[in-house]
C-alpha positions as CSV (number, residue, x, y, z in Angstrom):
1,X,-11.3,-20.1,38.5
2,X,-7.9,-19.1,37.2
3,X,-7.1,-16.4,36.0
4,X,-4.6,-16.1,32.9
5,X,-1.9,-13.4,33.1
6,X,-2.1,-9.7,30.9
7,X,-0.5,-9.7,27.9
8,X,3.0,-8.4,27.6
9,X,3.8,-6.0,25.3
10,X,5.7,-6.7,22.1
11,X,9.1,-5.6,21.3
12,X,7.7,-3.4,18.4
13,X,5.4,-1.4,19.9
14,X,7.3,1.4,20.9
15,X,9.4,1.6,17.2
16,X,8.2,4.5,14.9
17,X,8.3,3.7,11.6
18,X,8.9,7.5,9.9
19,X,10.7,9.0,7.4
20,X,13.5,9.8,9.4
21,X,13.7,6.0,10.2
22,X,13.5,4.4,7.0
23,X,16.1,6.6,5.2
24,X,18.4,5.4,8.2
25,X,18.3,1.9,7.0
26,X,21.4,0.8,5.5
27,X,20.0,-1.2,2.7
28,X,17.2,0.4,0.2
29,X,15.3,-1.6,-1.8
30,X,14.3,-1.0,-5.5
31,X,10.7,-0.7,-6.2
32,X,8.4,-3.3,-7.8
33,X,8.5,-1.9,-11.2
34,X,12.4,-0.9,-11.2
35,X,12.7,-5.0,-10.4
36,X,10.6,-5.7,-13.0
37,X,12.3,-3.2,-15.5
38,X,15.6,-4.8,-14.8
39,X,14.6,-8.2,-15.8
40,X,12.6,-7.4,-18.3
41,X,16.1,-5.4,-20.1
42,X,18.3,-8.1,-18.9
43,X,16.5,-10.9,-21.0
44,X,16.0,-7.9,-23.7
45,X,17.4,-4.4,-24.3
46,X,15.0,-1.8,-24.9
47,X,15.2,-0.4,-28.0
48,X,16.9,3.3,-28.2
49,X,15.0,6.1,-28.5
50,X,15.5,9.3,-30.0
51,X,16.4,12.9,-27.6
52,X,14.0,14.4,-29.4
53,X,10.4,13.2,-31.3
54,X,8.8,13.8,-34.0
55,X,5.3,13.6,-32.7
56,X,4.2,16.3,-30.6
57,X,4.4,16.2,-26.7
58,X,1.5,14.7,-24.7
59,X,-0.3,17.6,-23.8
60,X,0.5,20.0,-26.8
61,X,-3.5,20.5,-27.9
62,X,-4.4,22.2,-24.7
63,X,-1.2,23.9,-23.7
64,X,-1.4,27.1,-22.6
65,X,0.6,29.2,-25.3
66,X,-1.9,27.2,-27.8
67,X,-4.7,28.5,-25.8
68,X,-3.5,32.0,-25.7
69,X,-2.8,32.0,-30.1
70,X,-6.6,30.8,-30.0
71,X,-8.0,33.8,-28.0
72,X,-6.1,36.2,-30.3
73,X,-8.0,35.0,-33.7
């Protein structure tokens, strides 16, 4: 019968991978979709848009002051 040695431990299991760690990296990464965006604007510039819109903002039927002008009537 022979018996096989323990496993040694790996060189990584002692590191900590935290916040504190990963903003100490000297080289950051963009994000998938900041990757893809550059690409995508490389081949093709977006088109401008205007400051401001013509169409109302997202959320502007259920926004608060709109709310509070409905409770009044």
């Amino acid at each position: 019968m022979t018996t096989e040695p323990a496993p040694r431990g790996d060189d990584w299991d002692d590191v900590v991978l935290d916040e504190a760690f990963t903003r100490a990296a000297p080289v950051h990464e963009p994000s998938g979709r900041a990757r893809m965006l550059s690409a995508r604007w490389r081949r093709e510039a977006p088109e401008p848009e205007p400051w401001r819109s013509d169409k109302p903002p997202a959320g502007w039927f259920w926004s608060k002051a709109r709310g509070r002008r409905r409770r009044r009537s």
